[in-house]
PDB file of N, CA, C, O and CB in Angstrom:
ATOM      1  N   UNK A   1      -1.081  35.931   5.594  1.00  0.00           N
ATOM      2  CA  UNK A   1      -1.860  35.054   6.433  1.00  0.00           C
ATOM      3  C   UNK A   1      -2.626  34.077   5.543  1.00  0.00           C
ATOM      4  O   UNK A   1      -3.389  34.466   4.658  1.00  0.00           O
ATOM      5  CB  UNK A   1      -2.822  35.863   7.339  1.00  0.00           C
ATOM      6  N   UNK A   2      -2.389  32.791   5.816  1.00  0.00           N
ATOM      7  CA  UNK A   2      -3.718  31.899   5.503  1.00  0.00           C
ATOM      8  C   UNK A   2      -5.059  32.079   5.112  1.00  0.00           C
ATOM      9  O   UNK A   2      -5.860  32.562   5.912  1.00  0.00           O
ATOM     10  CB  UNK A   2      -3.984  31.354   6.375  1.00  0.00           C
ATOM     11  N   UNK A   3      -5.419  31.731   3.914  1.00  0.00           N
ATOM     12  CA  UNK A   3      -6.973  31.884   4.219  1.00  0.00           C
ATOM     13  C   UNK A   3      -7.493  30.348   4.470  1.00  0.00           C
ATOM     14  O   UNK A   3      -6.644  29.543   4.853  1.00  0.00           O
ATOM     15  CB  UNK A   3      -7.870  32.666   2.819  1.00  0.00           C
ATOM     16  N   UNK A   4      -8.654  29.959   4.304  1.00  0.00           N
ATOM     17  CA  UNK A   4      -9.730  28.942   4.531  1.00  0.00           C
ATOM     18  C   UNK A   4      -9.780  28.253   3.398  1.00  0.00           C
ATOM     19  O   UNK A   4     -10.099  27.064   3.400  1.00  0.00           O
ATOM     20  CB  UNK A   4     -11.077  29.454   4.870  1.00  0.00           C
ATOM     21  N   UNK A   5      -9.427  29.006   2.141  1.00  0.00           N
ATOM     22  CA  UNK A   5      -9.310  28.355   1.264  1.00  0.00           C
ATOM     23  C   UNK A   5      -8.085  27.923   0.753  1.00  0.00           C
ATOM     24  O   UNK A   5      -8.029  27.168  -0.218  1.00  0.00           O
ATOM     25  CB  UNK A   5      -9.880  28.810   0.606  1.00  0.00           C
ATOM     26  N   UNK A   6      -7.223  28.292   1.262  1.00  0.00           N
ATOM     27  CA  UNK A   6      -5.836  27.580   1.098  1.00  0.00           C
ATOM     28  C   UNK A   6      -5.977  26.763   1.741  1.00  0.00           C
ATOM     29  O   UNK A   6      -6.165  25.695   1.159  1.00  0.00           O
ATOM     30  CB  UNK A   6      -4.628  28.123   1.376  1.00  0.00           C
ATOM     31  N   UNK A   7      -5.979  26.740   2.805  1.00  0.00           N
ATOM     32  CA  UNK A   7      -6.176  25.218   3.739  1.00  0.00           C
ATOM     33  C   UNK A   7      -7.356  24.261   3.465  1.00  0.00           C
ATOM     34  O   UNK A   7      -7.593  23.299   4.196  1.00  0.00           O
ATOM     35  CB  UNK A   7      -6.413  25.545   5.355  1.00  0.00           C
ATOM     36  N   UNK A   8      -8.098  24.581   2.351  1.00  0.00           N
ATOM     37  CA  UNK A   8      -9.053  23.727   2.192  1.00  0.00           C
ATOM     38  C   UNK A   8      -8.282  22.861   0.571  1.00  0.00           C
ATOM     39  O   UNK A   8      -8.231  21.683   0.218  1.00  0.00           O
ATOM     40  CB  UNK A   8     -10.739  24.682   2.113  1.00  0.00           C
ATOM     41  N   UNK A   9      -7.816  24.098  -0.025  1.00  0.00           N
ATOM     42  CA  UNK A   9      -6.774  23.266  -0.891  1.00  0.00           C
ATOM     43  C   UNK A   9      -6.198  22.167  -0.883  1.00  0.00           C
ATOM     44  O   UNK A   9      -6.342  21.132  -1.533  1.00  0.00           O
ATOM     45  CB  UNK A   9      -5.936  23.684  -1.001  1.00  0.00           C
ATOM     46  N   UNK A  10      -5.101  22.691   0.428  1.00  0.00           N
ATOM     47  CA  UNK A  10      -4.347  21.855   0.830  1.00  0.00           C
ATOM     48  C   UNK A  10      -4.811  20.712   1.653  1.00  0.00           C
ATOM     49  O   UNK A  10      -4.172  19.661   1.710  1.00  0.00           O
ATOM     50  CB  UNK A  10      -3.535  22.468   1.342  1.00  0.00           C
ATOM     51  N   UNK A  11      -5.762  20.885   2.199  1.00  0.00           N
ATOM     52  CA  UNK A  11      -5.962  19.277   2.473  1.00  0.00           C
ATOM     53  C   UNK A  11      -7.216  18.264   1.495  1.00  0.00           C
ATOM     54  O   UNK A  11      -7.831  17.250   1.823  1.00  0.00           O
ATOM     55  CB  UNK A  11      -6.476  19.226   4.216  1.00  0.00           C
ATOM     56  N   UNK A  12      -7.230  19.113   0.137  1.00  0.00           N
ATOM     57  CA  UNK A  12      -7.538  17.949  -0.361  1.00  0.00           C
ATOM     58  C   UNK A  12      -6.523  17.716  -1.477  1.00  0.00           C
ATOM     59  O   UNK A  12      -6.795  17.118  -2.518  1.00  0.00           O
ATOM     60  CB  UNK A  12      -8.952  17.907  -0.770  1.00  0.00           C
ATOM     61  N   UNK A  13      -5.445  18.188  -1.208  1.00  0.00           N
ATOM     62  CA  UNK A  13      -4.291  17.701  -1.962  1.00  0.00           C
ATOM     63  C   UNK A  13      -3.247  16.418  -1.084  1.00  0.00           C
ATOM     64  O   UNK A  13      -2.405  15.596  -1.446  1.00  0.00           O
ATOM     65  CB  UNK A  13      -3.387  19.169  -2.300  1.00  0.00           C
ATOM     66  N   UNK A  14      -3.948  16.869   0.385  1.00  0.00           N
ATOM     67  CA  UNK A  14      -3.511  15.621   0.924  1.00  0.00           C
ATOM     68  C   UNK A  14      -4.169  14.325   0.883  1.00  0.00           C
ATOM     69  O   UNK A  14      -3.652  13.208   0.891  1.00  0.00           O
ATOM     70  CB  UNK A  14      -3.343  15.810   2.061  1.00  0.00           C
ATOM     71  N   UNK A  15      -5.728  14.748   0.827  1.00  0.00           N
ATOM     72  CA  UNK A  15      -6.424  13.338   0.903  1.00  0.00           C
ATOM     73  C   UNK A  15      -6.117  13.023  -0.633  1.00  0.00           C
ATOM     74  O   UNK A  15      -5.895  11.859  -0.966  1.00  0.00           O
ATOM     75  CB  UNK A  15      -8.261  13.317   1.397  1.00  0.00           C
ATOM     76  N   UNK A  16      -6.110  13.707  -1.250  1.00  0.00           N
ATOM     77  CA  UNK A  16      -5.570  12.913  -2.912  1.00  0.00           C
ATOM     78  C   UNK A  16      -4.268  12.094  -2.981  1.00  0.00           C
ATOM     79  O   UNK A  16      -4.307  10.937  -3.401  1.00  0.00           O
ATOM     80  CB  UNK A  16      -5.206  14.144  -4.165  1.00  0.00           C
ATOM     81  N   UNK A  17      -3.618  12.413  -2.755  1.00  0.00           N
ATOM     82  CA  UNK A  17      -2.264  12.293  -2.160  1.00  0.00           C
ATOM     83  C   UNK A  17      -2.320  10.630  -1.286  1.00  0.00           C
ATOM     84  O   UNK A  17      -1.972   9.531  -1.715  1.00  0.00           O
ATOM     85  CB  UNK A  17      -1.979  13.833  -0.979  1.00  0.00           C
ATOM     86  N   UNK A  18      -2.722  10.894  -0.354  1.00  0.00           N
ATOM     87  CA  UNK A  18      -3.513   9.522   0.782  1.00  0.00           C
ATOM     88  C   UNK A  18      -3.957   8.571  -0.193  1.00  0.00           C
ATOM     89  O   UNK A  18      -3.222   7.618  -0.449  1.00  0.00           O
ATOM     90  CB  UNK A  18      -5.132  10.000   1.871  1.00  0.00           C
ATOM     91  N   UNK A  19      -5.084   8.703  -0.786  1.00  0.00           N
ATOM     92  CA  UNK A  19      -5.362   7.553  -1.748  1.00  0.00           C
ATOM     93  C   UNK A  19      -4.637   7.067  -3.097  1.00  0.00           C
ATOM     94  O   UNK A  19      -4.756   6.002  -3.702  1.00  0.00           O
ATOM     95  CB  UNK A  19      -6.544   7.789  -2.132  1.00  0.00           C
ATOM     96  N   UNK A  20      -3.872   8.156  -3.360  1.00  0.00           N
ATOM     97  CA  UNK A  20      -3.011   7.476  -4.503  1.00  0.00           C
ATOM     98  C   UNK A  20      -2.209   6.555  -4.160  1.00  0.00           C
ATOM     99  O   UNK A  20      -1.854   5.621  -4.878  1.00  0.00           O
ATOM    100  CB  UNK A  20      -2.206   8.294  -5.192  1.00  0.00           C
ATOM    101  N   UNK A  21      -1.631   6.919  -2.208  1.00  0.00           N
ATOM    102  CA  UNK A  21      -1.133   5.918  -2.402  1.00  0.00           C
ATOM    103  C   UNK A  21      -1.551   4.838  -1.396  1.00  0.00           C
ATOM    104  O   UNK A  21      -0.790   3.992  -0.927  1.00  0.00           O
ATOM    105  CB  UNK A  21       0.086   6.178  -2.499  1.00  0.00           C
ATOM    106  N   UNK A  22      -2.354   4.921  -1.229  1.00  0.00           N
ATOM    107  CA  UNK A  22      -3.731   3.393  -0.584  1.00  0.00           C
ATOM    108  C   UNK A  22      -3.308   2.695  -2.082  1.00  0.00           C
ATOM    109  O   UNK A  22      -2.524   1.746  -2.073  1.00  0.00           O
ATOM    110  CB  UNK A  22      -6.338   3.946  -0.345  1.00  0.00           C
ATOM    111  N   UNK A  23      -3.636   2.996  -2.843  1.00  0.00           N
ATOM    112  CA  UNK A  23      -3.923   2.782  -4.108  1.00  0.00           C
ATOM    113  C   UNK A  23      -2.549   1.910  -4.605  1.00  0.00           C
ATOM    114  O   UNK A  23      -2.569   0.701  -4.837  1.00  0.00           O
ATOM    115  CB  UNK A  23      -4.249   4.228  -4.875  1.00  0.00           C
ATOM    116  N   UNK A  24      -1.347   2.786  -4.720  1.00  0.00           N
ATOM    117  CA  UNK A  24      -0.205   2.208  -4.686  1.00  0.00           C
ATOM    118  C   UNK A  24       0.195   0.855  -3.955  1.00  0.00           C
ATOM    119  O   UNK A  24       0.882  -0.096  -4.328  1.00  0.00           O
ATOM    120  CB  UNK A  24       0.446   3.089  -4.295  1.00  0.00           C
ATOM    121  N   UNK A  25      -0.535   1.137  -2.698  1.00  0.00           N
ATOM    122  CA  UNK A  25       0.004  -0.030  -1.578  1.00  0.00           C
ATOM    123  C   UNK A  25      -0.949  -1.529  -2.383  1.00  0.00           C
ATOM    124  O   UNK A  25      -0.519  -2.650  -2.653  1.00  0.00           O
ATOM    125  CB  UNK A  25      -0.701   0.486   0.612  1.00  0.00           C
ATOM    126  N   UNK A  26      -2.346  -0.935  -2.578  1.00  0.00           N
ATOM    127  CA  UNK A  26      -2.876  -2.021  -3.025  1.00  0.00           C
ATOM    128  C   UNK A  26      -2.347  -2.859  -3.945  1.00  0.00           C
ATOM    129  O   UNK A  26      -2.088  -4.003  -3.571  1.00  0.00           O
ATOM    130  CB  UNK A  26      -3.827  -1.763  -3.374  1.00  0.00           C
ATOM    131  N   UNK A  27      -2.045  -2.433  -5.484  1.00  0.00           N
ATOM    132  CA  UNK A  27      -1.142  -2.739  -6.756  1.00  0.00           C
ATOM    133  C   UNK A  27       0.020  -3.808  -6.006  1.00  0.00           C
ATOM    134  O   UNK A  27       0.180  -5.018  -6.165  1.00  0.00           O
ATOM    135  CB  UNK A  27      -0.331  -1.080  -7.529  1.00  0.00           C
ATOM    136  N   UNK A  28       0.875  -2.648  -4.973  1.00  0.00           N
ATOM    137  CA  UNK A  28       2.018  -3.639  -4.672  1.00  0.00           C
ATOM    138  C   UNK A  28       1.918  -5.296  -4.051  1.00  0.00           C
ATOM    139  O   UNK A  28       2.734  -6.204  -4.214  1.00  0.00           O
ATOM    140  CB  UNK A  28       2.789  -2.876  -3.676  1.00  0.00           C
ATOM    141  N   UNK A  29       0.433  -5.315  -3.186  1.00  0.00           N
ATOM    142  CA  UNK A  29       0.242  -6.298  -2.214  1.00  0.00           C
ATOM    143  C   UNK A  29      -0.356  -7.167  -3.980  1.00  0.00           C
ATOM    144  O   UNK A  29       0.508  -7.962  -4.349  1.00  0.00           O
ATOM    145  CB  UNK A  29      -1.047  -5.852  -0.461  1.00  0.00           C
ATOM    146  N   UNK A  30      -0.957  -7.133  -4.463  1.00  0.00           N
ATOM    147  CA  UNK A  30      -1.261  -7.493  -5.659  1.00  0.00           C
ATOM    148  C   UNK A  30      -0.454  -8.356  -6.123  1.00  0.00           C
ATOM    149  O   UNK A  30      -0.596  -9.577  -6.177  1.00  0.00           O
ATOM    150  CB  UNK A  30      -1.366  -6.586  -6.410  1.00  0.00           C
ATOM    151  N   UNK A  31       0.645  -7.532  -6.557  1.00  0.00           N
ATOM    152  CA  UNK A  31       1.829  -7.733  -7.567  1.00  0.00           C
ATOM    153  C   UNK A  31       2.258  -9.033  -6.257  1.00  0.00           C
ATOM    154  O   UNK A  31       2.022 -10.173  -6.658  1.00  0.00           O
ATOM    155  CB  UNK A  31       3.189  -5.987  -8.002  1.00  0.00           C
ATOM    156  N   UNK A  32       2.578  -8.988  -5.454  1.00  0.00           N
ATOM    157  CA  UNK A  32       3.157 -10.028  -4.512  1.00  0.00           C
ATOM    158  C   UNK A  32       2.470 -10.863  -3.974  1.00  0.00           C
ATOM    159  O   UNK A  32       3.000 -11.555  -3.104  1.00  0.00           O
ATOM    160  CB  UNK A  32       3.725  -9.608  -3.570  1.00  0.00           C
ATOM    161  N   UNK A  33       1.195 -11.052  -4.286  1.00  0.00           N
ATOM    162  CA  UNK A  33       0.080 -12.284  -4.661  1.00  0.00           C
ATOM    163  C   UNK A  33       0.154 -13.306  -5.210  1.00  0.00           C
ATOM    164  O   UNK A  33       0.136 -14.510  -4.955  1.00  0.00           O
ATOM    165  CB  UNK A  33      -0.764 -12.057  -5.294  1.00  0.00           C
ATOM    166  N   UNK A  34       0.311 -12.138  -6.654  1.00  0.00           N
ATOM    167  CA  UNK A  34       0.494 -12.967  -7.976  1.00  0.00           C
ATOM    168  C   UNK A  34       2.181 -14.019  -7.716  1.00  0.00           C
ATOM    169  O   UNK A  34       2.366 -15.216  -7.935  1.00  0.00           O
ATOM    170  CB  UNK A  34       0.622 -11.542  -9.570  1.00  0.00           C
ATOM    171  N   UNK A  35       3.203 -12.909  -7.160  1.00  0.00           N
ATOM    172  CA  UNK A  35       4.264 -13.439  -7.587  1.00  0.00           C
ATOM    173  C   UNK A  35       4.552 -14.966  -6.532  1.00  0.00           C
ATOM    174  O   UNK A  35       5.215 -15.946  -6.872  1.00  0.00           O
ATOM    175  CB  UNK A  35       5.416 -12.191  -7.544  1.00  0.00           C
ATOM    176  N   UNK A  36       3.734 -14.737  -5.041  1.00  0.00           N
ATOM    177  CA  UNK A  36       3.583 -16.088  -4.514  1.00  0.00           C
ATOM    178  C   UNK A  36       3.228 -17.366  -5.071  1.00  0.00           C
ATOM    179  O   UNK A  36       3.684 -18.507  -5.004  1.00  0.00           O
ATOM    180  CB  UNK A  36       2.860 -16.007  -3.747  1.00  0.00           C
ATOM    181  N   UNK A  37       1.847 -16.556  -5.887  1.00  0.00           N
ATOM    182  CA  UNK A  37       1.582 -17.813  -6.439  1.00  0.00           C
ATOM    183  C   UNK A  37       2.722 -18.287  -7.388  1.00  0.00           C
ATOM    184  O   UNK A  37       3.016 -19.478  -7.286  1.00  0.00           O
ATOM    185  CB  UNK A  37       0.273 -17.757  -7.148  1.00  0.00           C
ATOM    186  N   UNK A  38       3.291 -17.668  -8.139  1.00  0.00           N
ATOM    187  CA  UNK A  38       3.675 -18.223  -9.473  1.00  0.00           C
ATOM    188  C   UNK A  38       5.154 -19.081  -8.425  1.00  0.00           C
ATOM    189  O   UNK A  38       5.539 -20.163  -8.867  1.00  0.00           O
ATOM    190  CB  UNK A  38       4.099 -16.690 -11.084  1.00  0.00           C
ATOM    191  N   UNK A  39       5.639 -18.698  -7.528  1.00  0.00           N
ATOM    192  CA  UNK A  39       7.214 -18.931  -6.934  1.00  0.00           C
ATOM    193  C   UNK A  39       6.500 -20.445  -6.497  1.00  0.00           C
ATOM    194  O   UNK A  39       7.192 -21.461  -6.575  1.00  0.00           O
ATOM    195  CB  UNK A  39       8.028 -17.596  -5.346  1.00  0.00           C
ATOM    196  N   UNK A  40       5.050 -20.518  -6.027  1.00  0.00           N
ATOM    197  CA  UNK A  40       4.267 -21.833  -5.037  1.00  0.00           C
ATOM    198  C   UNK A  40       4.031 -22.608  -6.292  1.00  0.00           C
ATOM    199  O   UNK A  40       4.121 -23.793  -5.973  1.00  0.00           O
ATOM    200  CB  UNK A  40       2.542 -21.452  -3.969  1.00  0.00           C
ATOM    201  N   UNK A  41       3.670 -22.463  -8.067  1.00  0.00           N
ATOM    202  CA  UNK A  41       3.526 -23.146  -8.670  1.00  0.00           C
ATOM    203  C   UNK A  41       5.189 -23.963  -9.050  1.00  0.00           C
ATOM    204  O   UNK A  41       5.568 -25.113  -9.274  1.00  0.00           O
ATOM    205  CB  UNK A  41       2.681 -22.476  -9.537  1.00  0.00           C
ATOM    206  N   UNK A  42       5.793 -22.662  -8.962  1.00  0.00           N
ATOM    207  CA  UNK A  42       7.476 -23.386  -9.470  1.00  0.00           C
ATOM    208  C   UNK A  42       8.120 -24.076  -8.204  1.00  0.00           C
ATOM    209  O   UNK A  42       9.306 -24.390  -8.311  1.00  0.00           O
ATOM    210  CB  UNK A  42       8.822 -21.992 -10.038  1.00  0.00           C
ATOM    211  N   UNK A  43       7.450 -24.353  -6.981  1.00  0.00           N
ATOM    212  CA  UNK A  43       8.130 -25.036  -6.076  1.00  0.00           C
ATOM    213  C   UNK A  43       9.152 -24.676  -5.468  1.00  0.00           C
ATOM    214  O   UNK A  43       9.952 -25.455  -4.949  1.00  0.00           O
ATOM    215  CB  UNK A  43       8.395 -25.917  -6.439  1.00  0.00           C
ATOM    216  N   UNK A  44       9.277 -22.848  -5.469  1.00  0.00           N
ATOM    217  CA  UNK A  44      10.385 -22.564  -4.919  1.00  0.00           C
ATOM    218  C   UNK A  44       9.886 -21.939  -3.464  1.00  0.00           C
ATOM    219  O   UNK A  44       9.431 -20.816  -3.246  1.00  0.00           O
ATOM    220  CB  UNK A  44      11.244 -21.641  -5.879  1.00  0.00           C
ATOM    221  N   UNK A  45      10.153 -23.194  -2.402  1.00  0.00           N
ATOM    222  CA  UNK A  45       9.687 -22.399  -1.330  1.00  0.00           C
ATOM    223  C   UNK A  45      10.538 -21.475  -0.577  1.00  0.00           C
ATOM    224  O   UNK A  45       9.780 -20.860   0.174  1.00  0.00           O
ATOM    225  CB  UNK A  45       9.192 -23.183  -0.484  1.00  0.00           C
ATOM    226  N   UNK A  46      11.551 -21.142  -0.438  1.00  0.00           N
ATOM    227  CA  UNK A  46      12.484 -20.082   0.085  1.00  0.00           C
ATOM    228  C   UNK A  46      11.889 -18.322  -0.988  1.00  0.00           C
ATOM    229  O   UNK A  46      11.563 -17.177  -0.672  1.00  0.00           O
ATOM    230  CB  UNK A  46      14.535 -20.834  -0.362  1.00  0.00           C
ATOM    231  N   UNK A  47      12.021 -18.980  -2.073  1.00  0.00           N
ATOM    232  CA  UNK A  47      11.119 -17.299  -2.452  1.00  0.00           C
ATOM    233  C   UNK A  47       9.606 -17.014  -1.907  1.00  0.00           C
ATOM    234  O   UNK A  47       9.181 -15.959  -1.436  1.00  0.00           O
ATOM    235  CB  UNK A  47      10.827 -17.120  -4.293  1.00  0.00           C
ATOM    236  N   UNK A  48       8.966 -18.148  -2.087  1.00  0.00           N
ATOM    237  CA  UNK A  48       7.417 -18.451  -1.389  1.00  0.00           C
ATOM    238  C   UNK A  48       7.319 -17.257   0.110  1.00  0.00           C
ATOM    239  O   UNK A  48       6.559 -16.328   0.385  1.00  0.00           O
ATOM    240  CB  UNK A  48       7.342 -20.580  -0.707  1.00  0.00           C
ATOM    241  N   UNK A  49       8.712 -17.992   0.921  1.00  0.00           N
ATOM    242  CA  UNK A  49       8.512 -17.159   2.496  1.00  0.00           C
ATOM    243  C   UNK A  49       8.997 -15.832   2.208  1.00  0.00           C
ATOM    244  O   UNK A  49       8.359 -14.819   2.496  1.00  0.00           O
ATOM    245  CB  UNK A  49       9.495 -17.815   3.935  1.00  0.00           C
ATOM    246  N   UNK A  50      10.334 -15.830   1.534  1.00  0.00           N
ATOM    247  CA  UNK A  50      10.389 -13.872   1.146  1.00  0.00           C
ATOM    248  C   UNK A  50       9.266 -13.112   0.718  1.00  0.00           C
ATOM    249  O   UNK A  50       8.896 -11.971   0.995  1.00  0.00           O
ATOM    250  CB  UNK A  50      11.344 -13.438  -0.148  1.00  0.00           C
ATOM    251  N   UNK A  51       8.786 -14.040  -0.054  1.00  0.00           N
ATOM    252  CA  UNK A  51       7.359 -12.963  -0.618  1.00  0.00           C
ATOM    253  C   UNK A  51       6.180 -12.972   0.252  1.00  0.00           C
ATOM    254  O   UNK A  51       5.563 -11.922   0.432  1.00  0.00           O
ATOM    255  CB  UNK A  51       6.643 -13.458  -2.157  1.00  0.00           C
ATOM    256  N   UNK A  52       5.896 -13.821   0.682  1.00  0.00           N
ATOM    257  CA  UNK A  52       4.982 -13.989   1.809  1.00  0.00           C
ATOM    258  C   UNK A  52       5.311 -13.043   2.737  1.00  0.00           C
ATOM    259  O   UNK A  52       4.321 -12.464   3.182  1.00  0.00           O
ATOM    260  CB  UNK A  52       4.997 -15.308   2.419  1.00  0.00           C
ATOM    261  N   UNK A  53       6.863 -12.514   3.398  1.00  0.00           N
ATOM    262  CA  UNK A  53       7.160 -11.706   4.506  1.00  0.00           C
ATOM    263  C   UNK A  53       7.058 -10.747   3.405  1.00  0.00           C
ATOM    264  O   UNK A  53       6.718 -10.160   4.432  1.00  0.00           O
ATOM    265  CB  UNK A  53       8.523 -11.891   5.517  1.00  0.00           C
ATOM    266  N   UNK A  54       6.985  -9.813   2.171  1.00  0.00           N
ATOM    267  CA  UNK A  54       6.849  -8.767   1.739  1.00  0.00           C
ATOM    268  C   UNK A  54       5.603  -8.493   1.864  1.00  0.00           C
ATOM    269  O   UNK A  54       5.261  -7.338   2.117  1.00  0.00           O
ATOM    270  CB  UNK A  54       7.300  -8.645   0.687  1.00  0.00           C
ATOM    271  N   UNK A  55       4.575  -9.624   1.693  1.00  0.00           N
ATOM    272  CA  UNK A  55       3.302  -9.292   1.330  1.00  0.00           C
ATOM    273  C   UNK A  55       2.594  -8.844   2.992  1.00  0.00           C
ATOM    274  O   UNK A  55       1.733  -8.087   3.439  1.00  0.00           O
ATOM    275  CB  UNK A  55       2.546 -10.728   0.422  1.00  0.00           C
ATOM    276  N   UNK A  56       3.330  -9.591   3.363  1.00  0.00           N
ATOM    277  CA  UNK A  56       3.288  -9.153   5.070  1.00  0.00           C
ATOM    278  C   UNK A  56       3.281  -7.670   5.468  1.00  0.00           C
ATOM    279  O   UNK A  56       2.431  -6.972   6.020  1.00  0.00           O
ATOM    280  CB  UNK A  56       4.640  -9.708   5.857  1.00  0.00           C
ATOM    281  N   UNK A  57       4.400  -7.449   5.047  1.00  0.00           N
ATOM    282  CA  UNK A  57       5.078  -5.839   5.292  1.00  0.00           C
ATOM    283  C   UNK A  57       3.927  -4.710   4.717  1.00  0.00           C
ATOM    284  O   UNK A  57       3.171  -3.877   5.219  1.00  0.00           O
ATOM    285  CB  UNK A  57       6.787  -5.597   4.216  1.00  0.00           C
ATOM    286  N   UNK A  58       4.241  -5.164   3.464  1.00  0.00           N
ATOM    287  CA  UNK A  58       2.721  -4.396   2.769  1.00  0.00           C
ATOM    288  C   UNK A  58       1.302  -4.426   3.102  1.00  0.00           C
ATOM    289  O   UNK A  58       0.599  -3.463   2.795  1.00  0.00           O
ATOM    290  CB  UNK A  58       2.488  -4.813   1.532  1.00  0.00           C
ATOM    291  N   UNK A  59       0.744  -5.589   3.789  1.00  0.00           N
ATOM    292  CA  UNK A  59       0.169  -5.321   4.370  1.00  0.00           C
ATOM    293  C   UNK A  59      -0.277  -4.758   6.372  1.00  0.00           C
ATOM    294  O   UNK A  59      -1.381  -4.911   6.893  1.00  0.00           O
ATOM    295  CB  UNK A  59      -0.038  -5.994   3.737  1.00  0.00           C
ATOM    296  N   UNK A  60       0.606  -4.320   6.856  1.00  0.00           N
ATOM    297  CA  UNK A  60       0.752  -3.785   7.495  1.00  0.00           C
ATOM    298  C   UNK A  60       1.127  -2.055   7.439  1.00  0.00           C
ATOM    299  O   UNK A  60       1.092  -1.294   8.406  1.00  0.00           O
ATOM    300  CB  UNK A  60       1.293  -4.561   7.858  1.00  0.00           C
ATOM    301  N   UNK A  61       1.555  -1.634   5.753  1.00  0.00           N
ATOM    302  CA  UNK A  61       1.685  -0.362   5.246  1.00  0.00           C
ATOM    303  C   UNK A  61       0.342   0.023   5.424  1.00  0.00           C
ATOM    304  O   UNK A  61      -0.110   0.861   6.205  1.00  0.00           O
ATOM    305  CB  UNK A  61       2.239  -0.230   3.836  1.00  0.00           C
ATOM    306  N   UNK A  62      -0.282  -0.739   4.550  1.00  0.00           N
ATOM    307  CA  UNK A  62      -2.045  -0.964   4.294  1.00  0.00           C
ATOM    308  C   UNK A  62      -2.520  -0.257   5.523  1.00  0.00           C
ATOM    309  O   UNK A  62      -2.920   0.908   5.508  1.00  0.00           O
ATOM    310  CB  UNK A  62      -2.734  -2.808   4.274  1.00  0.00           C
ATOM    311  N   UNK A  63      -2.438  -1.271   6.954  1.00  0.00           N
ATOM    312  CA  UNK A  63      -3.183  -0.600   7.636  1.00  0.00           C
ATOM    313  C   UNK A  63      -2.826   0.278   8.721  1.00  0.00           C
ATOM    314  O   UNK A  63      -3.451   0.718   9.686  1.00  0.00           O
ATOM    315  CB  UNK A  63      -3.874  -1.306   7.957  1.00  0.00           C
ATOM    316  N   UNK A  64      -1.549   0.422   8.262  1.00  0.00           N
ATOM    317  CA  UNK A  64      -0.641   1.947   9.045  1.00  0.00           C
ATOM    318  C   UNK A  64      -1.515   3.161   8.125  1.00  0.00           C
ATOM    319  O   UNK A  64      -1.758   4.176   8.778  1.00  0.00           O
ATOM    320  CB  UNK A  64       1.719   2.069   8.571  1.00  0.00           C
ATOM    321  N   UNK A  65      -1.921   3.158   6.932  1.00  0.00           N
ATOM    322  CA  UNK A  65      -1.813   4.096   6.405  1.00  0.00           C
ATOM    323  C   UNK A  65      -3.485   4.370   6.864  1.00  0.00           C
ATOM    324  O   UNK A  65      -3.706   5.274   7.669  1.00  0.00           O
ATOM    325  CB  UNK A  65      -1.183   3.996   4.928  1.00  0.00           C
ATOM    326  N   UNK A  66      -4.468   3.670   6.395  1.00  0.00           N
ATOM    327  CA  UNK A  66      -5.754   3.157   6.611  1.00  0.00           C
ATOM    328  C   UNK A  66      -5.964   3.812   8.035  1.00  0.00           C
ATOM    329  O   UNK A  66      -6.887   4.625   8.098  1.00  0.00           O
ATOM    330  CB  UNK A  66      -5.862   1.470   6.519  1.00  0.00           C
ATOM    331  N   UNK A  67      -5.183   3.557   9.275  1.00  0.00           N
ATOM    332  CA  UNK A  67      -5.607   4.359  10.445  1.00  0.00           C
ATOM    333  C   UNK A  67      -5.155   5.548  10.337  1.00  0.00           C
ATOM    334  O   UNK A  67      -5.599   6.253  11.244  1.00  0.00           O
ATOM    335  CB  UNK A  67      -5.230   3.890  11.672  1.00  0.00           C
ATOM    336  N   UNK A  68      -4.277   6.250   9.436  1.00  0.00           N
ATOM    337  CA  UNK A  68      -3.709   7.589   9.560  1.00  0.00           C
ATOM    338  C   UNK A  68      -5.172   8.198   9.029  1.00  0.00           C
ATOM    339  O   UNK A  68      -5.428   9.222   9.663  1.00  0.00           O
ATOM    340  CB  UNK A  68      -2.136   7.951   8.574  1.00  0.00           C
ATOM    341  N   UNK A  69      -5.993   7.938   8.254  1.00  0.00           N
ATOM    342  CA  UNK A  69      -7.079   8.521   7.771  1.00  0.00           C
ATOM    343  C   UNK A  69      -8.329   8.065   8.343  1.00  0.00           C
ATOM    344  O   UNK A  69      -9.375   8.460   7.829  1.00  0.00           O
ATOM    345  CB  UNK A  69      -7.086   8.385   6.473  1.00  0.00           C
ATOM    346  N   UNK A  70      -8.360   7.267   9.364  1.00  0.00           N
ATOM    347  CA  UNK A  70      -9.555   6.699   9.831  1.00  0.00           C
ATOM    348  C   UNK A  70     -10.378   8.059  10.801  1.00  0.00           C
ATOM    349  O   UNK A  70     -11.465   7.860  11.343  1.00  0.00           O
ATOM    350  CB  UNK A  70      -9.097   5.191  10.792  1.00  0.00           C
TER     351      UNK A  70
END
């Protein structure tokens, strides 16, 4: 049987878990910031909208994940 402290384990192996990858999601929306800008300095607007719809996606991970812990 379970104790109280296994389950207290385990869910802070989940909330660790949860923010590593808040954490992850953040880096990625980051990384596809940066890479807008640099595609908007080189004038390539067809990569501009791919990355823009990634940065999109990611941020909607963001706050899928954000209400799973709210």
């Amino acid at each position: 049987m379970a104790s109280t402290d296994e389950l207290a384990t385990a869910l802070d192996a989940n909330r660790q878990a949860a923010e590593e990858l808040t954490a992850q999601i953040g880096a990625s929306e980051q990384l596809a910031e940066e890479l807008v800008s640099s595609a908007q300095s080189l004038g390539a607007g067809g990569v501009v909208a791919a990355l823009q719809s990634v940065e999109d996606r990611i941020e909607q991970a963001r706050s899928a994940e954000a209400a799973k812990h709210a």
